[in-house]
C-alpha positions as CSV (number, residue, x, y, z in Angstrom):
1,X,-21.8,43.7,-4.5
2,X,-18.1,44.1,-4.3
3,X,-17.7,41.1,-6.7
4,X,-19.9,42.9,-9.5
5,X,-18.3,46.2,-8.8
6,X,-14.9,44.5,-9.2
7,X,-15.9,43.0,-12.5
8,X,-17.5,45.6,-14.3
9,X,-14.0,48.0,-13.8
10,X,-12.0,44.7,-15.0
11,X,-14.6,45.5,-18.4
12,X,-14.0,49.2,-18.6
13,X,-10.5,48.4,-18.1
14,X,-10.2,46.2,-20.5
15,X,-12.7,48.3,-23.6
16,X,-10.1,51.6,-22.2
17,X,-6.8,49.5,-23.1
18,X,-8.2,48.5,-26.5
19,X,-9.2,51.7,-27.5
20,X,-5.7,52.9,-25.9
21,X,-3.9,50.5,-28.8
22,X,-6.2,50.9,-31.3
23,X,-5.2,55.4,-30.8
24,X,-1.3,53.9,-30.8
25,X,-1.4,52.4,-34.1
26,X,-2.8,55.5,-35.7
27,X,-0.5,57.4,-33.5
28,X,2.2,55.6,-35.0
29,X,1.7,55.2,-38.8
30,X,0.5,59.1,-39.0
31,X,3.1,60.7,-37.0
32,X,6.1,58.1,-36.8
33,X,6.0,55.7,-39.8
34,X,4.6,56.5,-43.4
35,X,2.8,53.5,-44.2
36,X,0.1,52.3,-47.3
37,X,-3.6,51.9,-46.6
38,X,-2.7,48.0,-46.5
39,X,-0.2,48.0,-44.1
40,X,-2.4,50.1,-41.6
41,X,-5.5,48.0,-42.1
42,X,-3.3,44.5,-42.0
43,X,-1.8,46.2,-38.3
44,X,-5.5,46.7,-37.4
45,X,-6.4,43.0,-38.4
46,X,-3.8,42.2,-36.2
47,X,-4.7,44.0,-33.5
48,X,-8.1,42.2,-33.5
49,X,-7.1,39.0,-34.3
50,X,-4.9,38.8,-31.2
51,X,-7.6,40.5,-29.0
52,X,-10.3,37.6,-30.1
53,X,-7.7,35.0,-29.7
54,X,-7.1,36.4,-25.9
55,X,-10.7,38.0,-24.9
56,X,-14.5,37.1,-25.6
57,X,-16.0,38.5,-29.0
58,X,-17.7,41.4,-27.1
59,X,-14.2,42.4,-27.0
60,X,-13.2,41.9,-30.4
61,X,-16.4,43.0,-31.9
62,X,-16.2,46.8,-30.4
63,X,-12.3,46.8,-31.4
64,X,-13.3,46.0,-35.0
65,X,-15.5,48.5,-35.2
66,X,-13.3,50.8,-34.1
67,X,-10.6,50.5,-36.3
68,X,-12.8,50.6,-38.7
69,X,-14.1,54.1,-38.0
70,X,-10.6,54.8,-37.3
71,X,-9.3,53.5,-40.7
72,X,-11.8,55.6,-42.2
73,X,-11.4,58.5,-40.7
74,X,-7.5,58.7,-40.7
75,X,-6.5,56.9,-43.5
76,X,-8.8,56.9,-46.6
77,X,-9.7,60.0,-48.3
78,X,-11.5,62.3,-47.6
79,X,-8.7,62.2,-45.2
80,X,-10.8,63.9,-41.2
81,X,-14.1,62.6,-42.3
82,X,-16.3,59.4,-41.9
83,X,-17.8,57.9,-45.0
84,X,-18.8,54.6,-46.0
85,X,-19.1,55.9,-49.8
86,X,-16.3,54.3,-51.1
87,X,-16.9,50.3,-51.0
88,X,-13.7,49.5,-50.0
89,X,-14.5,51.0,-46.3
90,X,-17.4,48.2,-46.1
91,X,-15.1,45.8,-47.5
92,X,-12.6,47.1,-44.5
93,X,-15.5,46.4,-41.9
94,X,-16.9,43.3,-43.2
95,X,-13.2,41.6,-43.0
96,X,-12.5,43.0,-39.5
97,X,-16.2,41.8,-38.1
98,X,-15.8,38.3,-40.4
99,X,-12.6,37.8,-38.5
100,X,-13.2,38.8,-35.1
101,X,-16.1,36.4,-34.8
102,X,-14.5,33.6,-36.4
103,X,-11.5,34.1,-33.9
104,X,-13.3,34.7,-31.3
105,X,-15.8,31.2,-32.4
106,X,-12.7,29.4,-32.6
107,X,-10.8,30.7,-28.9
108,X,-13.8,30.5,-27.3
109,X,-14.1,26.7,-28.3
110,X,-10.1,26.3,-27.7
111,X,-10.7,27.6,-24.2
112,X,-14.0,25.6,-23.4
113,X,-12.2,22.6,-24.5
114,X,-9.0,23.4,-22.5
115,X,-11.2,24.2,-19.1
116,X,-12.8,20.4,-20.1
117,X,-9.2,19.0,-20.0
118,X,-8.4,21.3,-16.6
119,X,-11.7,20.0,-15.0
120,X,-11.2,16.3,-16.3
121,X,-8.2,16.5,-15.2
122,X,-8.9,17.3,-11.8
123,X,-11.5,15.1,-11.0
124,X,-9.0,12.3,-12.5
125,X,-6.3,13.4,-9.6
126,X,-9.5,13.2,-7.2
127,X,-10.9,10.1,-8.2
128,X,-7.3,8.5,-7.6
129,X,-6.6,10.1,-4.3
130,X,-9.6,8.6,-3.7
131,X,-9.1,5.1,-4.6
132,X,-5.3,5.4,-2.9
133,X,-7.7,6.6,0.5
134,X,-9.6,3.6,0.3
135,X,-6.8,1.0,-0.7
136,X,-5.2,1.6,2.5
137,X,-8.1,-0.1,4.5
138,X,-8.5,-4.0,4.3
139,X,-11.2,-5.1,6.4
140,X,-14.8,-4.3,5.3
141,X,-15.8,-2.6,8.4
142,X,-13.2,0.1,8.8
143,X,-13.6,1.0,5.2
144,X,-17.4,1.3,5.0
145,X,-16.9,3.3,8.7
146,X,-14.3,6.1,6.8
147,X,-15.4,6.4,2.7
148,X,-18.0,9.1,4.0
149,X,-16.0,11.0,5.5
150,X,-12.9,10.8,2.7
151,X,-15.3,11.5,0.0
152,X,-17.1,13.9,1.7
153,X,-13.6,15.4,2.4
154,X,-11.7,14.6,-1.1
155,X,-15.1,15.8,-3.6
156,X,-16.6,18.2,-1.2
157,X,-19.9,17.3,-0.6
158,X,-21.5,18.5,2.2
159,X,-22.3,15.3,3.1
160,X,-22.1,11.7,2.2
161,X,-24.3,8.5,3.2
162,X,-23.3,4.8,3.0
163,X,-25.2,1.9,3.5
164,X,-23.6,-1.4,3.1
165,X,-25.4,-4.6,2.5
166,X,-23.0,-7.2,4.4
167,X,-22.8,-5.2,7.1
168,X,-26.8,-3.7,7.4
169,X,-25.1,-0.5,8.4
170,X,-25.4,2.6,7.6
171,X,-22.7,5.1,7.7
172,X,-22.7,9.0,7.8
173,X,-20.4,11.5,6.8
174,X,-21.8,14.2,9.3
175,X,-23.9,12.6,11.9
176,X,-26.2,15.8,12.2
177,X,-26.6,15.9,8.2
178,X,-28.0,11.8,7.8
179,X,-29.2,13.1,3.8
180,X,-31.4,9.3,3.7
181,X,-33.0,7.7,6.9
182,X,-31.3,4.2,6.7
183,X,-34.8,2.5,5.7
184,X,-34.9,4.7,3.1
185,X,-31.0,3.6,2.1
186,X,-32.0,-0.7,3.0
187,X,-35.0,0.2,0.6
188,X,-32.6,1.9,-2.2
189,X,-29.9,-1.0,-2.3
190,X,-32.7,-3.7,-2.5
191,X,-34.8,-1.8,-5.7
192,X,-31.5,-3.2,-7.8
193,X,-31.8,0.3,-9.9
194,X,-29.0,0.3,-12.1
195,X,-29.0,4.5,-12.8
196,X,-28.6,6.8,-10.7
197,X,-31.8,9.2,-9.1
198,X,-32.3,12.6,-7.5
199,X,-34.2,12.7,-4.7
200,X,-34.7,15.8,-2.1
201,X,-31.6,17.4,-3.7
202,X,-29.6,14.6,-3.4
203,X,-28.1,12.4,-5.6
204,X,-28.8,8.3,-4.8
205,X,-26.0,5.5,-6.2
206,X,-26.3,2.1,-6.7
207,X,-23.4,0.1,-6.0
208,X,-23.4,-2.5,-8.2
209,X,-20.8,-4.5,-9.3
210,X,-21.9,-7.4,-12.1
211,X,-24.4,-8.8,-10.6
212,X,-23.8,-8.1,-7.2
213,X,-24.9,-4.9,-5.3
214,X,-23.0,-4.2,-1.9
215,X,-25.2,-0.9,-1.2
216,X,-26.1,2.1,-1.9
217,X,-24.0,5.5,-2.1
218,X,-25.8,8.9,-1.4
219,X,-24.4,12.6,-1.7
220,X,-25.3,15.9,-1.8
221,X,-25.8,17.5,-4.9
222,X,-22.7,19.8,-5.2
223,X,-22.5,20.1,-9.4
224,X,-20.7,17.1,-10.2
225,X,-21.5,16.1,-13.1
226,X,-23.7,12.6,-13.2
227,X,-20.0,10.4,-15.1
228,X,-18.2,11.2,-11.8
229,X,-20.9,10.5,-9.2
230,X,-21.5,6.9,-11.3
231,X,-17.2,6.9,-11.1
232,X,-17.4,8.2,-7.2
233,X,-19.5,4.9,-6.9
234,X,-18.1,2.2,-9.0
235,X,-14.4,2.8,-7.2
236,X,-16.8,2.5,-3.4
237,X,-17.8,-0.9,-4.7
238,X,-14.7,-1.9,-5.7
239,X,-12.9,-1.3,-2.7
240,X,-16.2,-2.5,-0.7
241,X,-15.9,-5.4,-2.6
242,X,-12.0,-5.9,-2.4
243,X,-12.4,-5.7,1.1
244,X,-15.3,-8.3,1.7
245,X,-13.0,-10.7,-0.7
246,X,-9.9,-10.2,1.7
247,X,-11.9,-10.8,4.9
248,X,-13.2,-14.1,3.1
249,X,-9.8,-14.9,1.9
250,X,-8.0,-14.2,5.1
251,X,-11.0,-16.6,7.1
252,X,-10.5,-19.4,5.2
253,X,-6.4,-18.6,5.3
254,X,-7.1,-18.8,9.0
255,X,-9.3,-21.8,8.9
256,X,-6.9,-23.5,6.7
257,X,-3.7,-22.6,9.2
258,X,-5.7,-24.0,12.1
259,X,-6.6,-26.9,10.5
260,X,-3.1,-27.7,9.5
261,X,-1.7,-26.6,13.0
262,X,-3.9,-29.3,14.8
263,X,-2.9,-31.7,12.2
264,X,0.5,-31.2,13.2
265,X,0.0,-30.9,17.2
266,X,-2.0,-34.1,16.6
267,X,1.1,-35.6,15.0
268,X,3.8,-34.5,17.0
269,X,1.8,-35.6,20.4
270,X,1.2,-38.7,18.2
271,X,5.3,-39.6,17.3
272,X,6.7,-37.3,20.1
273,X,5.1,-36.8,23.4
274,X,3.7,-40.6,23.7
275,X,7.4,-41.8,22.7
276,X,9.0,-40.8,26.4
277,X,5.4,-41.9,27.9
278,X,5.6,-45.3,26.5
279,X,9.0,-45.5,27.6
280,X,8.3,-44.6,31.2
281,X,5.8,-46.6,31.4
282,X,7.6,-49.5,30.8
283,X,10.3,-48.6,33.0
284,X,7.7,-48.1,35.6
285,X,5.8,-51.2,35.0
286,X,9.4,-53.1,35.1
287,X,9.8,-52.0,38.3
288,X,6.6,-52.5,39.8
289,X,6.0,-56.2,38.4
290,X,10.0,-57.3,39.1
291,X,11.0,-56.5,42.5
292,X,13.8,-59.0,42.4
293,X,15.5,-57.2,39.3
294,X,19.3,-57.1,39.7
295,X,21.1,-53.7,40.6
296,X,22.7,-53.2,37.5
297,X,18.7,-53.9,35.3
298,X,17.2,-51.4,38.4
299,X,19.9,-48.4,37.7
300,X,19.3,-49.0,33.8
301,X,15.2,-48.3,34.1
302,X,16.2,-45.7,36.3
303,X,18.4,-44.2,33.9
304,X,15.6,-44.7,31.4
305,X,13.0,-42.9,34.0
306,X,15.3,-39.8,34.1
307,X,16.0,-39.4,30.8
308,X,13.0,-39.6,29.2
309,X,11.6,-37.5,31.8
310,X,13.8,-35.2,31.0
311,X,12.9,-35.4,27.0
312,X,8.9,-35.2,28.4
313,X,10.0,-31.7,30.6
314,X,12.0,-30.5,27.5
315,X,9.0,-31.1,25.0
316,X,6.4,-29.8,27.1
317,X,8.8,-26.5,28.0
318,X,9.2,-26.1,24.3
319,X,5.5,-25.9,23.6
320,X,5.0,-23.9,26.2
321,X,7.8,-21.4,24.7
322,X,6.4,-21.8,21.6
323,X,2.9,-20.0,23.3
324,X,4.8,-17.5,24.8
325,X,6.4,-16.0,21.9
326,X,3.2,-16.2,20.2
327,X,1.4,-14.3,22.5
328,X,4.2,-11.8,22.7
329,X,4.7,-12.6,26.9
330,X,8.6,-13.1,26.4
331,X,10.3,-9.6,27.3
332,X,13.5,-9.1,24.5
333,X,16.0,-7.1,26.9
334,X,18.1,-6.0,24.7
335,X,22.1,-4.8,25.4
336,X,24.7,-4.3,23.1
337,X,26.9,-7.6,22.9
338,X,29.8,-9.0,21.1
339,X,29.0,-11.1,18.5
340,X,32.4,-12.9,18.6
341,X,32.2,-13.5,22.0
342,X,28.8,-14.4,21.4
343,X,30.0,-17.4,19.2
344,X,33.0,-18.4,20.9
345,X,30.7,-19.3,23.8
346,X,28.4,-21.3,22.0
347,X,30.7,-22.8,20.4
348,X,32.7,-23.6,23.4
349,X,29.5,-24.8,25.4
350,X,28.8,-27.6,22.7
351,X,32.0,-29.1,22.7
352,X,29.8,-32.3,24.2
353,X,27.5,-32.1,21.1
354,X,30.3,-31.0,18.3
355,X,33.4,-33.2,19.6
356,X,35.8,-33.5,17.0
357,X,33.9,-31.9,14.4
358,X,35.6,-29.1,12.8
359,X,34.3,-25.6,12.8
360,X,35.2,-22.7,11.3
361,X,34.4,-19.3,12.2
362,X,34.9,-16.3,10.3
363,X,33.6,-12.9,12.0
364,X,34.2,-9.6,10.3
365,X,37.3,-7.0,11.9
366,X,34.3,-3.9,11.8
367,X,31.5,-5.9,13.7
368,X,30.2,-3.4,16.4
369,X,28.4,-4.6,19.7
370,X,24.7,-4.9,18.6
371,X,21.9,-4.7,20.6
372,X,20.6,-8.3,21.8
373,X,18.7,-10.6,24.7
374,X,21.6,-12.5,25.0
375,X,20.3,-15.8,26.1
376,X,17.7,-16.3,23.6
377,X,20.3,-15.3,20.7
378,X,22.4,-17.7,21.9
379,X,19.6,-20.5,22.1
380,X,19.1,-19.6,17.8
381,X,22.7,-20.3,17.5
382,X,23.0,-23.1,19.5
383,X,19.6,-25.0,17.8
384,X,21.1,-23.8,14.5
385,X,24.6,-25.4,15.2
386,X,23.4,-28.2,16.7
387,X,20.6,-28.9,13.6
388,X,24.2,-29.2,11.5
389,X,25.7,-31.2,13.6
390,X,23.1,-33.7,14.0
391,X,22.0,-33.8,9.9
392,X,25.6,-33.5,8.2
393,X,28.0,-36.4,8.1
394,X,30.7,-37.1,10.9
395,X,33.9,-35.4,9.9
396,X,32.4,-32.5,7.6
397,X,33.1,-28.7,8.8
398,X,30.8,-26.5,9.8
399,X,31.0,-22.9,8.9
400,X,29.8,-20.3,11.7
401,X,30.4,-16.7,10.1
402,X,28.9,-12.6,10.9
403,X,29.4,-9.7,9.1
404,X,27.3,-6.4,8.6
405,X,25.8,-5.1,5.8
406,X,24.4,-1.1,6.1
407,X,22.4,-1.9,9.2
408,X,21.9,-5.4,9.7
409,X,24.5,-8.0,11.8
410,X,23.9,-11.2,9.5
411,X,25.5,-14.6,10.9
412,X,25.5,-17.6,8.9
413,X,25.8,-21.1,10.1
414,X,26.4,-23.7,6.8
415,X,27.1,-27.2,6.8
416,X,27.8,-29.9,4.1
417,X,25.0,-31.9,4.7
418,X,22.3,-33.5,2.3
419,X,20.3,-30.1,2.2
420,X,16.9,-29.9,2.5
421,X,14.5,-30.8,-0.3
422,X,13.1,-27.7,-2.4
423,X,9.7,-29.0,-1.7
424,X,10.3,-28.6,2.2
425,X,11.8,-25.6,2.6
426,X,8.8,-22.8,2.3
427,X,8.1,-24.7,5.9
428,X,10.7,-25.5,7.7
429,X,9.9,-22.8,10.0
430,X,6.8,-23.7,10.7
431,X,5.7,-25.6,14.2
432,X,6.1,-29.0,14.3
433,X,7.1,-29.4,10.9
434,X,10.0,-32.2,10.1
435,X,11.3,-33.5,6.9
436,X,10.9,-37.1,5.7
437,X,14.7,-37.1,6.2
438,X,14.4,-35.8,9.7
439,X,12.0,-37.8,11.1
440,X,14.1,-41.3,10.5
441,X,17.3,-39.8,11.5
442,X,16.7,-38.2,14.9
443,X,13.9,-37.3,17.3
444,X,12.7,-33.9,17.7
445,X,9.6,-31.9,18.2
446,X,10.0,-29.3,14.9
447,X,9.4,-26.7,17.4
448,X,13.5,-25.4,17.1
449,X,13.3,-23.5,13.8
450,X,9.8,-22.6,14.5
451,X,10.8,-21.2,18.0
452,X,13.9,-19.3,16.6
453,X,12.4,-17.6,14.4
454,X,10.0,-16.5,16.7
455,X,13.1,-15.3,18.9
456,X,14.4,-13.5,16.1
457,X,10.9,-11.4,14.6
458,X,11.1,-10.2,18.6
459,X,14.1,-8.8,18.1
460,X,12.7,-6.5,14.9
461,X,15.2,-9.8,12.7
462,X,14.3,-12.3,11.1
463,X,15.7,-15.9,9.5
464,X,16.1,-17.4,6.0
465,X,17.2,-20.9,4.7
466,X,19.7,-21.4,1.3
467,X,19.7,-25.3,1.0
468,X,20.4,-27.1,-2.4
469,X,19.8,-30.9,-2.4
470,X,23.4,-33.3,-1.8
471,X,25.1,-29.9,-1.0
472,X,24.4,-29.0,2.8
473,X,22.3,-25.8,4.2
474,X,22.7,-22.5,4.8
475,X,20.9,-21.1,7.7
476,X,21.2,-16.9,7.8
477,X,19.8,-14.7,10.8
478,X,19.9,-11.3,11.0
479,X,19.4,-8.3,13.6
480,X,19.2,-5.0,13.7
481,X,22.2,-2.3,14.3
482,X,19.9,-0.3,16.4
483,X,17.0,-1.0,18.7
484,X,13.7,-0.8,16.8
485,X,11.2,1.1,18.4
């Protein structure tokens, strides 16, 4: 009631101020300015044009009218009287009426068409916010479980059904409010109807996408028009069938990975763990079957025993690492250290390993104490310096440098090796994985890179490679300046 009230003084006000400028223009051209008969009925033609231009031809219609009565009444002779004797006063009122309604035809268009662009528009911003909603979920369940409830929430509709066909689930917007029972929804997504229906106020929408149909989409009917319920439904199968395609890709990504991963555990136990077995057991079996073995033969198997033991223990302790990091069991305690200090002694520790090799190290003046497990950072940099001592030529240098950038602490150890073929390098850092080059040249597990790394991604850092063939490698970790949290 308020509403209608409220409206019908907007109209009086609105007929009250056109009457009010209609009295001003005759206020003016009798009392103020001495004008001709064509410059008041031009001001009056003016005067309605812009009102049909701004308001609805009801509008226009009763101010033509009344300029004309005013035009006659004030301006034409018999000045004070209203006649329509003299056929330019029809002439007057046939001009103002012709124009008014053409105007008012053409606003009226000009305004439909603009409140077509403002409502187009909208539901454009809508259907995107939309689409970004349901981009940001990946797997097929926890999209189907929240597209009710974000279109429910992004169109308005009072509520929303889903019913997915990979899943045979049905999902609800408002529990209490199910719209379609869900064999009502199974029976919907298997008639293959390519329109969409109305049924018990609702509006039903096949998914379908080629010649595929994930399910069926059913909303309230809130007066959207049919184009954006069929666009509400083609962006659900879209993402519905993004997400299905991701889960398939990221299966067989998984089955491919574990496939390779047991190729390469199959292979290492293959070249690595039966190497130190075989060689123990001949040891063993050297001692068993020669009891009379001179001192000098027995201390040499022994030697052999203890070493290779000791290869077995380190193999078996790197795999086991290797699990640990994986499963995110190794606790990073993290305090802030210097990274020169860092280096000297890992340097100084490998003396053994490096010999007369020269290194050079070049640490930046500004580097501050960053936040680090020590001993696992210095296990990277001592698999990393050892790696290019072992594959670059006697006598070459190795380069061990750190320096900051805005909020990393990057350290670099290079060496002037024969670099790592382009081929290889996407996996170096994957377990077990050794170059052609590397396999003849020295024994290892390819756990190193693969366990540093790990280290590393703990620490919120991370590790790249820079290698070009016949001109050594460049291996580049990095940590944060700060703890992550």
């Amino acid at each position: 009631m308020e509403k209608h009230t409220a409206t019908v003084r907007r109209i009086m006000l609105r007929f009250a101020l056109l009457t009010a400028a209609a009295l001003v223009v005759v206020v003016i051209f009798r009392e103020v300015l001495a004008a001709n008969q064509t410059t008041v009925a031009l001001s009056f033609l003016m005067l309605v044009l812009a009102t049909a231009s701004r308001w609805r031809l009801i509008y226009s219609a009763y101010l033509s009218v009344l300029c004309t009565l005013l035009y006659n009444f004030f301006f034409l002779p018999p000045i004070g009287k209203l006649t329509i004797e003299d056929p330019r006063n029809w002439i007057a009122l046939a001009a103002f009426l012709c124009c008014s309604i053409l105007v008012s035809h053409l606003a009226n268009k000009e305004r439909e068409q603009a409140e077509l662009s403002e409502a187009r528009r909208g539901e454009a911003e809508r259907l995107y916010e939309f689409s970004q909603q349901l981009l940001l979920q990946e797997d097929l369940p926890g999209l189907a479980r929240i597209t009710p409830s974000v279109a429910a929430s992004v169109f308005g509709f009072r509520a929303v059904a889903l019913y997915v066909r990979d899943e045979d689930a049905t999902y609800y917007s408002d529990p209490g409010n199910d719209l379609l029972s869900t064999a009502e929804l199974k029976l919907a997504a298997s008639q293959n109807e390519t329109g969409m229906t109305v049924r018990d106020r609702c509006r039903v929408i096949p998914l379908s996408l080629g010649m595929r149909s994930p399910g069926v989409l059913v909303v309230t009917d809130e007066g959207h028009s049919p184009q954006m319920c069929e666009a509400i439904g083609s962006l659900v199968a879209i993402a519905l069938e993004r997400a299905a395609a991701l889960e398939r890709s990221s299966h067989l990504e998984a089955s491919r990975q574990g496939e390779r991963l047991r190729s390469a555990l199959l292979d290492s136990i293959t070249h690595d763990l039966r190497t130190p077995l075989t060689a123990i057991r001949a040891a063993a079996t050297m001692l068993v079957s020669e009891p009379n073995l001179a001192e000098g033969e027995r201390n040499e198997l022994a030697m052999i025993l203890d070493e290779e033991s000791a290869r077995l223990d380190r193999l078996i302790g790197q795999a086991v690492e290797m699990a640990e990091l994986d499963a995110a069991a190794i606790q990073i305690r993290a305090r802030p250290q210097d990274v020169r200090e860092l280096i000297e002694t890992t340097l100084e520790e490998m003396q053994p390993v490096l010999q007369d090799r020269a290194v050079e190290v070049k640490v930046a003046p500004d580097l501050p104490r960053t936040p680090m497990d020590h001993a696992l950072v210095h296990r990277v940099l001592r698999h990393l310096v050892e790696n290019a001592a072992k594959y670059s030529p006697k006598g070459t240098p190795i380069t061990v440098s750190a320096k900051r950038d805005e909020y990393r602490l990057l350290v670099t150890v290079a060496d002037q090796g024969p670099g790592i073929e382009p081929e290889e390098q996407p996996f170096v850092f994957d377990k077990f994985f050794r170059g052609k080059g590397q396999r003849s040249q020295s024994a290892g597990t390819g756990m190193g890179l693969a366990i540093a790394k790990a280290i590393l991604e703990a620490h919120g850092g991370g590790i790249e490679l820079m290698s070009r063939s016949g001109e050594g490698s460049r291996f580049t970790f990095w940590l944060p300046l700060v703890v992550s949290r």
